[in-house]
C-alpha positions, 0 to 999 in steps of 0.5 A, spaced: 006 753 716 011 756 721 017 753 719 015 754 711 014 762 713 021 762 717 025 760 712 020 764 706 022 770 710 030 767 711 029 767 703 027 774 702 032 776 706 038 773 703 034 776 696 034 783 699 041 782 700 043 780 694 038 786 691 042 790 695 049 788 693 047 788 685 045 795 686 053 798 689 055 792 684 051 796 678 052 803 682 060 802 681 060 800 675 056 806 673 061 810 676 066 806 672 062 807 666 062 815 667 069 815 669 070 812 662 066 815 658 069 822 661 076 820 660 074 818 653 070 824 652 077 828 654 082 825 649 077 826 644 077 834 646 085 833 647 086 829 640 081 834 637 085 841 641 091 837 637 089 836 630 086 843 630 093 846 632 096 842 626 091 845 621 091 852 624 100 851 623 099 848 617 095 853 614 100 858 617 106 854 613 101 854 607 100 862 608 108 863 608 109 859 603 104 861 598 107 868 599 114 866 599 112 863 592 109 871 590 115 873 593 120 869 589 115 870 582 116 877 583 123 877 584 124 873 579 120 878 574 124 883 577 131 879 575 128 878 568 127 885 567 132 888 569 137 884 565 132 885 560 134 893 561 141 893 562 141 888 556 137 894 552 142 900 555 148 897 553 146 896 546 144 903 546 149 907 541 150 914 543 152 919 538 158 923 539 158 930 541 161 932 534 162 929 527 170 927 525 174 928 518 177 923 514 184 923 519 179 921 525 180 929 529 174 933 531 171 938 527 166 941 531 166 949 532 169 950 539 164 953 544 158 950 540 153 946 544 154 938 543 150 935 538 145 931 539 144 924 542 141 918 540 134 916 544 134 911 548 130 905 547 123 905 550 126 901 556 132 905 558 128 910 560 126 905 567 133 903 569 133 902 576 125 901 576 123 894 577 117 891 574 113 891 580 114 898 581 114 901 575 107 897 574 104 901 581 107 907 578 101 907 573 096 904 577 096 910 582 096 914 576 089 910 574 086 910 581 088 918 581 084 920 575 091 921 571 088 917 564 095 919 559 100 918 565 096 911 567 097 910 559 104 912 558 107 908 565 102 902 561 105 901 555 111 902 558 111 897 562 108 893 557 114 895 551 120 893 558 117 888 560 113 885 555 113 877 559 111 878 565 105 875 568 102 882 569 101 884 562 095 883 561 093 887 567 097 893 564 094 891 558 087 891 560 088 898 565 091 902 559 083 900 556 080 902 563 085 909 562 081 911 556 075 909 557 076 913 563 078 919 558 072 918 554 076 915 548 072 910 547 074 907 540 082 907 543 079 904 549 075 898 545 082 898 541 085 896 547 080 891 550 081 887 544 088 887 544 087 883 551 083 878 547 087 877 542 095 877 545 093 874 552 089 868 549 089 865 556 089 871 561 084 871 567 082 878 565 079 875 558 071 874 562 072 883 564 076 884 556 069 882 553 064 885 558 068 892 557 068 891 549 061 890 549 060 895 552 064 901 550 061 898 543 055 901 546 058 907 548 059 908 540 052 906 538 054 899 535 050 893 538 050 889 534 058 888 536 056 890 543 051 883 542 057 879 539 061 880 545 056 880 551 054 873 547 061 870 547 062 872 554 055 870 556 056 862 553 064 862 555 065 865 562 057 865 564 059 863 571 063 869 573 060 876 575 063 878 568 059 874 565 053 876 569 053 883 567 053 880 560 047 877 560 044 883 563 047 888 558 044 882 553 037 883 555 037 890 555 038 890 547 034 885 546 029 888 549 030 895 546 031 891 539 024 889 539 
């Protein structure tokens, strides 16, 4: 029994070494493990460091270049409108100071004032104004409260550079102008030039809210309710088409 219990003991021994060994063996590969997964979780945060710096310079690049295309687009209005100008300008006639005999000599009286001139067309009058300078002029006289100089620099804008991709802003704000100015039936005759020359305007959910509701400004719901039901069905999404809806409801509700 002794010689039994001696080599038992022996076994437990050389079991405990064993245990030992397992555990440093385990122990290392749990640092390993840790290292690993620290490694790892670093290249991720590196890969992740990397990929948000090219998104955020590919967000720049797109910036840059969208403003660039605004600039070139502007640009390019520009241009256009300015040849449109000159064009006008040399085609202007100009009358001559005085009148002339069957043999071609002057017959104005010495001393007398020129003649008159022929007037210029309506774009002359912009020469050396580009589009997009023209268009702010009128604007700042809308924001300023200034209704017949907005309208006046609106329809000029629109008579010299009736093309551009802002003439149904000028259009629209030329509404806006007398409706600042209380003329509400030129206002709604306005409005409605929108609807009808700029077919594919991204104005048009506004045009129909402001048709509405200079309609009841003049006491007439029943077109005020055709043009919120319109802007309702087609545009109900847009803030305009909230703003429809419940001017809608109120003449509903007054109606019954």
């Amino acid at each position: 029994m002794m010689a039994d219990i001696r080599m038992l003991q022996e076994q437990n021994q050389r079991l405990q070494l064993a245990l030992t060994s397992l555990n440093e063996t385990l122990k290392a590969l749990n640092t390993k493990l840790d290292d690993q997964g620290a490694a790892t979780r670093k290249a991720f945060a590196d890969q992740k460091l990397l990929i948000d710096g090219a998104t955020g310079d590919l967000r720049v690049l797109r910036e840059k270049l969208d403003e660039t295309n605004v600039r070139l687009t502007s640009l390019s209005q520009d241009v256009d409108g300015l040849r449109d100008i000159v064009h006008q300008a040399s085609q202007t006639p100009t009358a001559a100071p005085g009148t002339t005999d069957a043999t071609g000599q002057s017959t104005a009286t010495p001393g007398a004032a020129p003649g008159p001139t022929t007037a210029p067309p309506s774009g002359a009058a912009a020469i050396g104004t580009t589009p997009r300078r023209l268009y702010e002029t009128a604007y700042a006289d809308y924001t300023a409260g200034q209704w017949s100089l907005a309208v006046q620099g609106f329809e000029t804008y629109l008579k010299t550079f009736p093309k551009s991709d802002l003439a149904d802003d000028a259009q629209y704000y030329i509404g806006e102008a007398l409706t600042g100015d209380s003329k509400f039936r030129e206002a709604v005759a306005a409005y409605e030039r929108v609807i009808s020359d700029y077919p594919q305007s991204d104005i048009l959910p506004e045009a129909y809210y402001k048709v509405g509701s200079t309609y009841e400004r003049l006491g007439q719901p029943d077109k005020a309710r055709a043009s919120y039901e319109y802007a309702v069905k087609h545009y109900g999404e847009t803030q305009a088409g909230t703003l429809s809806k419940q001017r809608l409801d109120g003449l509903n509700r007054r109606a019954r």
